[in-house]
N, C-alpha and C positions, 0 to 999 in steps of 0.2 A: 504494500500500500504506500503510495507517494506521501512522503512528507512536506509540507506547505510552509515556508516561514517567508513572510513579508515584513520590509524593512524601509528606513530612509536614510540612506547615505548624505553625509554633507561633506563640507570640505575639513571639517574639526577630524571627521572620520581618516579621510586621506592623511591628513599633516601626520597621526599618528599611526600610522600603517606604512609611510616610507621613512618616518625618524627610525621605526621600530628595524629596517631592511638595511641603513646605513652599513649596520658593520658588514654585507654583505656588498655591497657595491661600490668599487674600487675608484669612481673618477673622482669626485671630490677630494680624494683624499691625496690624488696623483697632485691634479691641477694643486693643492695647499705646497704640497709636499715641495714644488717646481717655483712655484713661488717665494717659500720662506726661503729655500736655496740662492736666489734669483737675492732677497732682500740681504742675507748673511753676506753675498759676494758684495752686493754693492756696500753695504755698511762697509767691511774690510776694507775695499776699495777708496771711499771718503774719509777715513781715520787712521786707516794704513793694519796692519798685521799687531794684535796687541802684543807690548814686550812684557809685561809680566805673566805670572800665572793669572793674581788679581782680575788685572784687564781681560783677560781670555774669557773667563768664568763670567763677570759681568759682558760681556758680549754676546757670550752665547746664552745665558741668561735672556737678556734683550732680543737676542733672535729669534729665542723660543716662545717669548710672550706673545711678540708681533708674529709671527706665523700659528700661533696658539690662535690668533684674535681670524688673521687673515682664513683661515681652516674653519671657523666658524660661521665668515661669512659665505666665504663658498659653500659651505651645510646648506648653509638657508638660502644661496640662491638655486643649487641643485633640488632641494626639496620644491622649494617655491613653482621650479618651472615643471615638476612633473604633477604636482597639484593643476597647475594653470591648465597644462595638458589634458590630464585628464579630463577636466571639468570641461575644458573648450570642443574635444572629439564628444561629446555629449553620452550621455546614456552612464559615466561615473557616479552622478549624483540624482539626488532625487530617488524618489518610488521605486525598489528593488522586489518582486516577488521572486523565490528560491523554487523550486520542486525539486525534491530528491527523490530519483526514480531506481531501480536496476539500473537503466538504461544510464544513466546520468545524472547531471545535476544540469537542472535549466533556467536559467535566469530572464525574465521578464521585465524591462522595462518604456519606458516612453519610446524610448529610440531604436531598440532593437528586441528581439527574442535568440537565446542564443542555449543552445543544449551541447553543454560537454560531455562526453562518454568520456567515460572513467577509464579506459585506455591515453584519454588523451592528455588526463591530467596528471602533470607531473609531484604534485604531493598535497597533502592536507594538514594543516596544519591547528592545532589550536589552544589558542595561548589567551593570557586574562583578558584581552579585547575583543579578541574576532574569533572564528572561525576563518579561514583560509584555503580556499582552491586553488593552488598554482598551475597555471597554463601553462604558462611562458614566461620570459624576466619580464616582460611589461603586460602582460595578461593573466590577469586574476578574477576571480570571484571573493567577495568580502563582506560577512555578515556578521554585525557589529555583536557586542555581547547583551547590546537592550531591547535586541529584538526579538530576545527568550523569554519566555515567564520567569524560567528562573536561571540559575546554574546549571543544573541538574539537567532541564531540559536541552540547556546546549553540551552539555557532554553525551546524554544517550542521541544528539543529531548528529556530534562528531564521533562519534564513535559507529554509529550507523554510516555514514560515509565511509568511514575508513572499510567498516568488513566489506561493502560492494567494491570499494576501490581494492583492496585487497584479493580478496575473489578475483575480478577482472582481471587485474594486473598477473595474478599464477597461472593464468589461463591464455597467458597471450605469449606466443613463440617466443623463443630467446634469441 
């Protein structure tokens, strides 16, 4: 029998579901990384090589602050623009109904209707906020933790996902 859970995504949703993905995604942290380097040479460059220990220590100190600050704003404009994204390709936000079938899981919205099979989705995940469908790196299903009655009810849906995704997935050639 299909389970039914209907929900409403905003963008409070999103901001915590890619801060939650960060340690997994490697550009912001390149882009900070290329930068603090980029600020340490040029500092070195305008003050010259520190000759004590002293100096050195307050340098790098100083380097690590300003690339500490510069790594944070690259967070929030990496986050910013995959919120923006999403919201702007439409059907992120807004009115979500779920069906969880054998067959899949099917997402209902304004903008689209769209049924994964559980072959195709690469994990489930869930943790204090969501549940989680992972598609794809940028394609997901995400159903918030208030659109359960309770707790309880979002672990007997996750866990009802997983054994059909489980099932499916032992059954599908190696």
């Amino acid at each position: 029998m299909p389970m039914r859970i209907v929900t409403k995504i905003s963008k409070f949703d999103l901001w915590k579901f890619f801060i939650g993905r960060l340690p997994r995604d490697w550009v912001p942290y390149c882009i900070a990384l290329a930068v603090t380097i980029f600020v340490a040479c040029d500092f070195f460059n305008e003050i010259g090589f520190p000759a004590t220990t002293k100096d050195l220590v307050l340098a790098i100190t100083i380097t690590l602050i300003i690339g500490g600050f510069i790594s944070l704003f690259f967070i929030f404009i990496h986050v910013s623009s995959r919120v923006s994204k999403s919201a702007i390709l439409g059907g992120a936000l807004g009115d979500h109904i779920y069906i969880m079938s054998e067959a899949g899981i099917e997402e209902v919205t304004e903008a689209s209707r769209v049924t994964s099979k559980w072959e195709g989705i690469r994990d489930i995940q869930l943790s204090r906020s969501f549940v989680l469908f992972d598609i794809s790196r940028y394609d997901f299903h995400l159903i918030p933790r208030r659109s359960f009655a309770s707790e309880e009810d979002m672990v007997v849906f996750s866990a009802k996902a997983n054994e059909y995704w489980k099932s499916k997935r032992a059954s599908m050639p190696k």
